[in-house]
Structures are given as structure tokens and as C-alpha cells.
Legacy VTK file of the C-alpha trace (Angstrom):
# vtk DataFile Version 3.0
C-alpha trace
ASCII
DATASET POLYDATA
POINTS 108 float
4.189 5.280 11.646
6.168 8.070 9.917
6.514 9.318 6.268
3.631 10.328 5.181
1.611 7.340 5.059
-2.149 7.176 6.125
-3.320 4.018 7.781
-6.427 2.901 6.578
-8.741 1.122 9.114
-12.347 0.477 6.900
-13.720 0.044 3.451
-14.972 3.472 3.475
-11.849 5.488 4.549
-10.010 3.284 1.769
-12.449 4.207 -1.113
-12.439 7.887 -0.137
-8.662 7.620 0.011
-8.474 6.096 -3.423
-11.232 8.811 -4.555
-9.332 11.593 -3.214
-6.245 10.753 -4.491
-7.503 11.256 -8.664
-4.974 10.467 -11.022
-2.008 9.788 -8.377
-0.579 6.919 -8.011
-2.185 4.950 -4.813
0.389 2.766 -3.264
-0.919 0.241 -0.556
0.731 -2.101 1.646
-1.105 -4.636 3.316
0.390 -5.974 5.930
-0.137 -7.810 9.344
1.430 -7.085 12.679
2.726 -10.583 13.179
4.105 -10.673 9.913
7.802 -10.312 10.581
8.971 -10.095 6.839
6.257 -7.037 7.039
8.112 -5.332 9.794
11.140 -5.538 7.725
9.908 -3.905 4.903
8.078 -1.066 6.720
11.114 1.416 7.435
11.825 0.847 3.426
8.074 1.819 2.821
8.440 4.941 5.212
11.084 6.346 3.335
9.744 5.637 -0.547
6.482 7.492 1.042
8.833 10.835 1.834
11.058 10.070 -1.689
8.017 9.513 -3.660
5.974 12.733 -2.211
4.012 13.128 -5.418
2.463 9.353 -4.878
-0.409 8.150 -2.048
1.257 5.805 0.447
-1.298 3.837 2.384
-1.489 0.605 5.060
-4.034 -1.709 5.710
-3.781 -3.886 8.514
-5.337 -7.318 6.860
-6.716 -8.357 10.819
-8.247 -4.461 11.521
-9.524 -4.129 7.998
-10.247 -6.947 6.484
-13.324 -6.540 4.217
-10.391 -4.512 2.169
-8.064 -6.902 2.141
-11.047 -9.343 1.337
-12.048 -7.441 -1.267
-8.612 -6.768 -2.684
-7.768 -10.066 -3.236
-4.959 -10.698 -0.682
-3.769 -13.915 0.024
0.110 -13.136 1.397
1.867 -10.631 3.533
3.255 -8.316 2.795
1.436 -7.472 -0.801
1.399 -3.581 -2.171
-0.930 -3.090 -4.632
-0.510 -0.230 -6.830
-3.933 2.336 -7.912
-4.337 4.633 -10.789
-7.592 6.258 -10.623
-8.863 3.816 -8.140
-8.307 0.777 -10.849
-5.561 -1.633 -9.258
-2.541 -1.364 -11.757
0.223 -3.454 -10.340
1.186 -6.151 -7.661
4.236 -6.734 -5.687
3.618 -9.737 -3.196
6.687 -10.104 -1.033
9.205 -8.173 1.484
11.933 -7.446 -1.360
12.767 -3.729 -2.158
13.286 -3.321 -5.938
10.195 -4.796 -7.315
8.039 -2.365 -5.442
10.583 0.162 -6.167
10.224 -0.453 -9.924
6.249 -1.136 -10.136
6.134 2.900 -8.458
8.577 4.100 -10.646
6.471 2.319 -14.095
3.304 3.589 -12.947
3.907 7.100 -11.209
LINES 1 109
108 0 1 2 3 4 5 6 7 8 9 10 11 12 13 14 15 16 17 18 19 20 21 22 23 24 25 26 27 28 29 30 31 32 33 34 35 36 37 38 39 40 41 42 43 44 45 46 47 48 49 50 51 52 53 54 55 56 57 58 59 60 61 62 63 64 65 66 67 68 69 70 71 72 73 74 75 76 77 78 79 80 81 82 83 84 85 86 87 88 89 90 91 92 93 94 95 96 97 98 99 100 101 102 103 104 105 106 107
């Protein structure tokens, strides 16, 4: 995985990512492997992470950690869920580009 994403693999690493991240904007992608649509969107991902440097870039893997993806409410693959001081701001369920594009740039 490059950019500069962190993979997050329990409920606690993702709280004390959200926690450590303060008033930056958190932007999760919860994926699966088998999820092809998923794979196509990760390279896309990987670079926003690197063009958006001042924003948290993180992946959850909804069959390694899925008490967070539970708990977050997800129901399709690929969803990003946007954070502002750990409170969930904005969805984008779906492989497309611009939407996530523009849900960063309205909340960063």
C-alpha cells in the first residue's frame, strides 16, 4: 500500500487514529479484498492521500476489522467515510472519483 495511508486492523488502532488526528480531516476507505470495484479505486485513493498531505488517509479491511466497519455503519464496498474531530461528517458509497474528491475538498 503506498501514499501515505495507514491500514487500520482493530477498533482500538482506529479510535487512536481518529484521536490523534484532532481537527484534520480523517478520510477512511473501507474496503474488501474481493471487492473488485475496490481495487479499482485504490491507486485513485493512493494518490489523493500524497495530494491531500494535510488530511488522514486510512483503510479498513471490512473481513480483518470488522467490529469497525460494524460499528460504522457499512453496508457496501467500497464506502469512505469522512471524520472531523472523530464525528463522521460525510459519506461517499461507491468506486467513482469525484464525489470523494469533492466531499475532501468541502470538509478539509
Amino acid at each position: 500500500m503506498g501514499g501515505n495511508i495507514k491500514e487500520i486492523k482493530t477498533k482500538e488502532e482506529f479510535v487512536a487514529a481518529l484521536e490523534a488526528a484532532g481537527d484534520k480531516l480523517v478520510v477512511v476507505d473501507f474496503w474488501a479484498n474481493w471487492c473488485g470495484p475496490c481495487r479499482m479505486i485504490a491507486p485513485k485513493f493512493e494518490a489523493m492521500s500524497v495530494e491531500f498531505a494535510d488530511c488522514v488517509f486510512l483503510k479498513v479491511d471490512v473481513d480483518t476489522a470488522e467490529q469497525v466497519a460494524q460499528e460504522a455503519g457499512i453496508s457496501a464496498m467500497p464506502t469512505f467515510k469522512l471524520y472531523k474531530n472523530k464525528a463522521p461528517v460525510a459519506e461517499v458509497v461507491g468506486a467513482a472519483e469525484p464525489p470523494l474528491r469533492k466531499a475532501i475538498m468541502e470538509h478539509k
